[in-house]
N, C-alpha and C positions, 0 to 999 in steps of 0.2 A: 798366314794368308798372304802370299804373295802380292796377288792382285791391288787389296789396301797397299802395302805398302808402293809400290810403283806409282801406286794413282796418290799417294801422297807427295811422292817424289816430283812425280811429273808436275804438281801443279806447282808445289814450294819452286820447285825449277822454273817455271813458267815468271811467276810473280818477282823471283831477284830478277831474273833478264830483264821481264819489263822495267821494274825500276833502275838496274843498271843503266838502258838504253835509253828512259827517259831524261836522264839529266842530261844527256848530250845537248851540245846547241846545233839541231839542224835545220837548212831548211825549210823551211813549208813543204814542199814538192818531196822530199825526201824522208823525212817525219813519216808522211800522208803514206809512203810506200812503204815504210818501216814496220806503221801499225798496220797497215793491211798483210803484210808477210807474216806481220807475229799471231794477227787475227786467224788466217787461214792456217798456221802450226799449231796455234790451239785449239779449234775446229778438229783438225785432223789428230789430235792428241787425247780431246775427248772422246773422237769417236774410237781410239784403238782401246783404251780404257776401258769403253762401253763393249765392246768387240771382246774381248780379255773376261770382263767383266761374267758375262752373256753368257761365256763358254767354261767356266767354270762355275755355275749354276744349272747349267745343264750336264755338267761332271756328276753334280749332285744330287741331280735328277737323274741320272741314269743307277745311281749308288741307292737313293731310296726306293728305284723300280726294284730291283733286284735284291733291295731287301724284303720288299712285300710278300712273295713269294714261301719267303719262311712265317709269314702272319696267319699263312692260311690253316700252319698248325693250329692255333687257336681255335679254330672251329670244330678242332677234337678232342680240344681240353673243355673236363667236363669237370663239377665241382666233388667228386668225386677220385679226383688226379691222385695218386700218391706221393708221385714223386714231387715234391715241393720247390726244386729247381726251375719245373718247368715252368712255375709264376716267375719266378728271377731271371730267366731268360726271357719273355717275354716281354717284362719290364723292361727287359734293359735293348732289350732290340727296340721298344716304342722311343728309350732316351735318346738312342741313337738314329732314328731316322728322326727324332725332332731336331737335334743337334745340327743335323747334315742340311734339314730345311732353313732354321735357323741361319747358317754361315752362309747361305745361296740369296738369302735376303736382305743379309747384312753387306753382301758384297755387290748387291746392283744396288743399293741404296748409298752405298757409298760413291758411287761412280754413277748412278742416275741423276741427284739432284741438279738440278736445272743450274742453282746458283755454281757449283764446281768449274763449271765454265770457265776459264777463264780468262777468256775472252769479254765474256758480259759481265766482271770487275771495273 
């Protein structure tokens, strides 16, 4: 999942700069300009994260539309079926469109939380 990993990157990146740039001595008036430059990069870092984030969730969603499509067999399988595959396919297309939901919601919840910010550290 690319996405995780970027948005782990970016904020572990985020957090040494700040502490690098904290121990500097500068300042008041330039400090004040420092953290607001780093504020508004991490502002704009969440939100590409969230942007990134958004659009492969909706990757996902476009991959479970398209597999529904093939659900609609099941309204023709009757108990009755012979062929016994067509339950293992079935099954394994439901694994597979929970799997697909599942990563779409692991990946804005990793990049939504409020706290990720990091900025509001």
């Amino acid at each position: 999942m690319p996405v995780l990993s970027h948005a782990t990157e970016g904020k572990d990146l985020l957090h040494r700069l700040r502490r690098v740039l904290s121990s500097l001595h500068l300042d008041c008036e330039c400090r004040a300009t420092l953290d607001g430059a780093l504020d508004r990069f991490s502002d704009l870092e969440y939100l590409r994260r969230l942007k990134s984030a958004l659009g492969e969730a909706r990757r996902q969603k476009e991959w479970i539309a398209a597999q529904l499509c093939f659900l609609t067999d099941l309204d023709e399988i009757t108990e009755h079926e012979t062929d016994e595959s067509v339950y293992e396919e079935m099954a394994a297309l439901f694994d597979e469109i929970s799997v697909a939901a599942a990563s779409a919601a692991h990946v804005i919840r990793a990049v939504w939380d409020p706290a990720s910010k990091v900025s509001s550290t």
